[in-house]
C-alpha positions, 0 to 999 in steps of 0.5 A: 587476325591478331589477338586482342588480349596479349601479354606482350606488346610490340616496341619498334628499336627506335622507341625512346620512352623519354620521348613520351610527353608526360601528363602535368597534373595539379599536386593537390588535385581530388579524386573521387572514391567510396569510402565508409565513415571511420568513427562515429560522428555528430553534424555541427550544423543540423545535429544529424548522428552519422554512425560508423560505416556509414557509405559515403562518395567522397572526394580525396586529395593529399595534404600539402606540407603534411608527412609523417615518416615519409608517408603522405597524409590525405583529406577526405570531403563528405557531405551529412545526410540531412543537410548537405553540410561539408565535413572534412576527416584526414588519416592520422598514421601516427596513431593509426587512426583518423582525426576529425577536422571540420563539420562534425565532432566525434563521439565516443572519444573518451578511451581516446582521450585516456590513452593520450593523457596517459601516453603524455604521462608516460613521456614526461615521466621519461624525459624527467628520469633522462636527467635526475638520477634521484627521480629515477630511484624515487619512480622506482620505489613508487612503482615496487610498493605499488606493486606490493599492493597489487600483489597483496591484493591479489592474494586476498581475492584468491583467499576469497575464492577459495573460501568461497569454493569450500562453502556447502551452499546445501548447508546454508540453505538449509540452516536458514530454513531452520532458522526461519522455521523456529522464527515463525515457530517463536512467533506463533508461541508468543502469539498463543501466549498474548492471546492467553493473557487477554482471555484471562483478564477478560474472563477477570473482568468479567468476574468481577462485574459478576461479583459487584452485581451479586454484592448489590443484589445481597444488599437489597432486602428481601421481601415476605412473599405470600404464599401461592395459591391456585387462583392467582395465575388468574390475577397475575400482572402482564405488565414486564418485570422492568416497569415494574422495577421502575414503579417499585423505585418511583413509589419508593423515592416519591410515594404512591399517588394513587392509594386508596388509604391516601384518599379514605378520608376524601370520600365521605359516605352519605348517611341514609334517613328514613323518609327520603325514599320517593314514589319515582325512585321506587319505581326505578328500584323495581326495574332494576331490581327486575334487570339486576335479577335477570343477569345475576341468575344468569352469572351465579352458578345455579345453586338453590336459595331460598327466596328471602335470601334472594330477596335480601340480597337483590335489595341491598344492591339497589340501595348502595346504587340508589346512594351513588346516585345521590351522591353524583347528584348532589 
């Protein structure tokens, strides 16, 4: 039994491998390969974002009429994740990248885009120098004051770094703290200061009120007062000493109304006559002389009188109380 894997294989001496019918396929035929996404992409129709190295089934086939350098370009047939939409990418050799064609648009395309504009720049600045000597010696002074300025600026920020690397940060810290202490110190002392000096015009203010109180208090005049004597704690007013301002005041701007002068001449005593005593009011003198008696022996101290003077004085009493019923009577 033969090997079933061998290196070599048996040709006869009359093998011709022209011979051999050959397999006539289409140029532009497709196969199907797994490919990853090679930029990041944006679905034309759904608006799906496919990210880069995104896997795909895609199908692949070579461009007709399309070399670069003799090497062939080829085209690429994915479908977008969402909506089964066709988008088309081929190979772009010429800057070592790809080139979106149909379906999709790419993103992120802006460092891209710089590096054609400048490399168009470049191009176009080269065929000008190939045929205007002067365009090459006016680029040429351009290009060494910019330079000039680079180197300028370059020495600046070196300058800076090592000003910057001399610095004690240490110092300055401490240096603002300083500073920030007697700030908060200045201020304390212009607070204390402002406080001071409205204490000392309210204590002003409140001298002179104290001085206009004592001036008016000078201006009023001084009344006589009588002396003290024992019994008149038993006497004294319990009205307060402001309503006895006020009537002080009142009597002062309008008079007294209730003066016992102002009405002497009102009341007119009557005169007593001899015979108009009567039997009846006799006898009521007798009882109340038998009553009065009664309660100002028990009112008056007990101090012995003689019984004519007890008499005398009983009788007097009812004679001013018989007059002022006559009075009211009349």
């Amino acid at each position: 039994m033969s090997e079933r894997k061998v290196l070599n294989k048996y040709y006869p001496p009359d093998f011709d491998p022209s011979k051999i019918p050959k397999l006539k396929l289409p140029k532009d035929r497709q196969y199907v390969v797994r490919l990853m996404a090679p930029f990041n992409m944006r679905c034309k129709t759904c608006g799906e974002y496919i990210y880069k190295g995104k896997k795909f089934n895609a199908r692949k086939e070579t461009v007709q009429n399309e070399v670069y350098l003799g090497l062939p370009i080829f085209r690429f047939y994915i479908k977008c994740t969402r909506c089964l939409a066709e988008i088309t990418f081929k190979t772009d050799p010429e800057n070592t990248d790809y080139t979106m064609e149909h379906g999709a648009t790419r993103n992120f395309q802006a460092e891209k885009l710089l590096e054609e504009e400048e490399k168009r720049v470049q191009k176009e600045r080269e065929e000008e120098e190939l045929n205007n000597p002067m365009k090459v010696l006016e680029n040429r002074t351009k290009d060494s004051k910019l330079e000039m300025e680079v180197l300028e600026n370059l020495q600046e920020l070196k300058e800076l770094n090592q000003r910057q690397a001399n610095v004690d940060f240490e110092s300055m810290l401490k240096q603002y703290k300083d500073y920030e202490e007697e700030r908060k110190r200045r201020e304390l002392e212009e607070d204390e200061t402002e406080m001071k000096a409205m204490l000392e015009q309210a204590q002003s203010r409140r001298f002179l009120e104290d001085s206009d109180s004592d001036e008016e208090a000078a201006q009023v005049p001084s009344r006589s007062v009588p002396k003290a004597k024992p019994t008149d704690i038993l006497q004294e007013d319990t009205e307060p000493q402001s309503k006895k301002l006020k009537i002080e005041s009142w009597e002062r701007s309008v008079g007294k109304l209730n003066s016992k002068s102002q009405l002497a001449g009102l009341v007119t005593v009557k005169k007593q006559t001899p015979g108009s005593t009567t039997a009846n009011k006799v006898g009521k003198q007798a009882t109340l002389q038998s009553s009065d008696a009664g309660s100002w022996s028990s009112s008056l101290p007990s101090v012995t009188q003689p019984p004519s003077a007890a008499q005398g004085s009983s009788l007097s009493l009812l004679g001013a109380y018989s007059d002022s019923e006559d009075s009211t009577s009349d």
